[in-house]
C-alpha positions as CSV (number, residue, x, y, z in Angstrom):
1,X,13.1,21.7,-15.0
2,X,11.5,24.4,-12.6
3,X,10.9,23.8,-9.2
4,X,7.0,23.6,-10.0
5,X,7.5,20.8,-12.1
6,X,10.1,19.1,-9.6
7,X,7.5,19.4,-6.8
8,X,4.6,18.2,-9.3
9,X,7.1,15.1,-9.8
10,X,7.7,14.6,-6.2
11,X,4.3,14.6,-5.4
12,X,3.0,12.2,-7.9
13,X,5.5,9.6,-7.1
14,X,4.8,9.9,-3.6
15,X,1.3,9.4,-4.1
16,X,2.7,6.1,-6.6
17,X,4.1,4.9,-3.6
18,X,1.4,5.4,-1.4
19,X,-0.3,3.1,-3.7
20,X,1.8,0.3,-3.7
21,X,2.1,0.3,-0.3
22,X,-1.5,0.1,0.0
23,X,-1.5,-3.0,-2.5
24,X,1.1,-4.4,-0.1
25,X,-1.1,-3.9,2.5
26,X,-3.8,-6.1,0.6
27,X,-2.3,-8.7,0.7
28,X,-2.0,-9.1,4.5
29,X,-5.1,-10.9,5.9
30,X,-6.3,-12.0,9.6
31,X,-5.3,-15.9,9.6
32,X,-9.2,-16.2,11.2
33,X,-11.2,-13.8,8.1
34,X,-11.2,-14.5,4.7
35,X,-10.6,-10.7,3.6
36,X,-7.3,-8.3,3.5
37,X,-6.6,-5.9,6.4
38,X,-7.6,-2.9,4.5
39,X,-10.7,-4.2,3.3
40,X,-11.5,-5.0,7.0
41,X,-10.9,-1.4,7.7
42,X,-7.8,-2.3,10.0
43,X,-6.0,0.4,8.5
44,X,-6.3,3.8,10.0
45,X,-3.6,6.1,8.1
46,X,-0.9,6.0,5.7
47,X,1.4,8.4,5.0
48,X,4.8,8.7,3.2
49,X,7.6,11.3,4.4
50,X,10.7,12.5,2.7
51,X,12.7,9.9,1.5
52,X,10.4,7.8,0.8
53,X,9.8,6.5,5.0
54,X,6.3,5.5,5.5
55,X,4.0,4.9,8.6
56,X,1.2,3.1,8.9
57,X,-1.3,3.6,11.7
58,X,-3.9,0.2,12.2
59,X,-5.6,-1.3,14.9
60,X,-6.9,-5.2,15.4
61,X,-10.1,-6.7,15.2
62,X,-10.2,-7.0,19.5
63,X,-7.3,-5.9,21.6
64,X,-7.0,-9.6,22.8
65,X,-6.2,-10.6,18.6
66,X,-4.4,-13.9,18.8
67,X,-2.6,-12.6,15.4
68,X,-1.5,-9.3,17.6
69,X,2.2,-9.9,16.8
70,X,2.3,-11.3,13.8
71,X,-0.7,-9.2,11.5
72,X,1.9,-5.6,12.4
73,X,4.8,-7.6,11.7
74,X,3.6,-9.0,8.3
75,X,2.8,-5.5,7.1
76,X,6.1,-4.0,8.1
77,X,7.7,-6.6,6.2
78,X,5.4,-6.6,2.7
79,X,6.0,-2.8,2.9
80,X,9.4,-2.6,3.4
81,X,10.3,-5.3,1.0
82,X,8.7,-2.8,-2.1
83,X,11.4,-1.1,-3.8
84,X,11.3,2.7,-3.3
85,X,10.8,2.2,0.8
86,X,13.2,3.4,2.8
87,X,11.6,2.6,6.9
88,X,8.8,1.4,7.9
89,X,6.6,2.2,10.5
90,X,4.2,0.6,11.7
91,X,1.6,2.0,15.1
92,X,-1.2,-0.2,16.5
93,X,-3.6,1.9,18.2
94,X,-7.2,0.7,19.9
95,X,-8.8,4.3,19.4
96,X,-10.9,4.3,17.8
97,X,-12.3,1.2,19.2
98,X,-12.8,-1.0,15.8
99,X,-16.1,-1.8,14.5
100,X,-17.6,-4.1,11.8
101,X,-18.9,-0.9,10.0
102,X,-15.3,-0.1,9.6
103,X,-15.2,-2.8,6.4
104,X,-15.6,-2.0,2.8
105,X,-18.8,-3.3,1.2
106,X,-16.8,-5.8,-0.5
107,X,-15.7,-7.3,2.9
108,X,-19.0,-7.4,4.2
109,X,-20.6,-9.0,0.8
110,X,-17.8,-11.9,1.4
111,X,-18.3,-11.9,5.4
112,X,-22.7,-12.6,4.7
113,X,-23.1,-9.1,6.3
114,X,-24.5,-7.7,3.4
C-alpha cells in the first residue's frame, strides 16, 4: 500500500469516527428539553487527533444549568465507551454566549419555535 492510500485510509476512518462520536453525542439530552445536545446546538467543535483522542468543545443552555455537571460528564462517558476512542475530552466554554438560533430546525419544529 503507498503512503497515499495509507493516509486516504487514515483519514476516512477518522472521519468514521467523527461520526460515531457525533451519534454518541445524540443521544445525550438536557433532563429539562425534549431534544439531543447537538440538535440544541450545544456542541461547538469536535475533533479527533492521532490515536484516535477526541475533544469536544460545548457550552450549556445558561451558565447557571442545573444539569452543568452531569450533561459534560454524560458525553465524556457515551464517547469514551465507543470502541476506537482512546481519551476523551470534553471543554465547556460560555463564548459564544448560546442562543436559541443555535438549534437545528428539527429542534425548533419539536420546541413550537418554528
Amino acid at each position: 500500500m503507498d503512503n497515499n492510500t495509507a493516509q486516504e485510509n487514515t483519514e476516512l476512518s477518522a472521519e468514521e469516527l467523527r461520526e460515531q462520536v457525533l451519534e454518541a453525542i445524540k443521544t445525550v439530552y438536557d433532563p429539562e428539553i425534549p431534544v439531543n445536545i447537538f440538535d440544541l446546538g450545544l456542541i461547538y467543535e469536535v475533533n479527533i487527533y492521532p490515536v484516535n483522542n477526541v475533544y469536544i468543545q460545548m457550552t450549556l443552555t445558561s451558565p447557571s444549568c442545573p444539569s452543568a455537571q452531569e450533561i459534560p460528564s454524560e458525553v465524556e462517558s457515551k464517547v469514551k465507551a465507543l470502541a476506537r476512542v482512546n481519551e476523551v475530552a470534553v471543554e465547556l466554554t460560555f463564548d459564544p454566549p448560546y442562543h436559541q438560533d443555535m438549534m437545528s430546525e428539527a429542534a425548533k419544529l419539536e420546541l413550537g419555535f418554528l
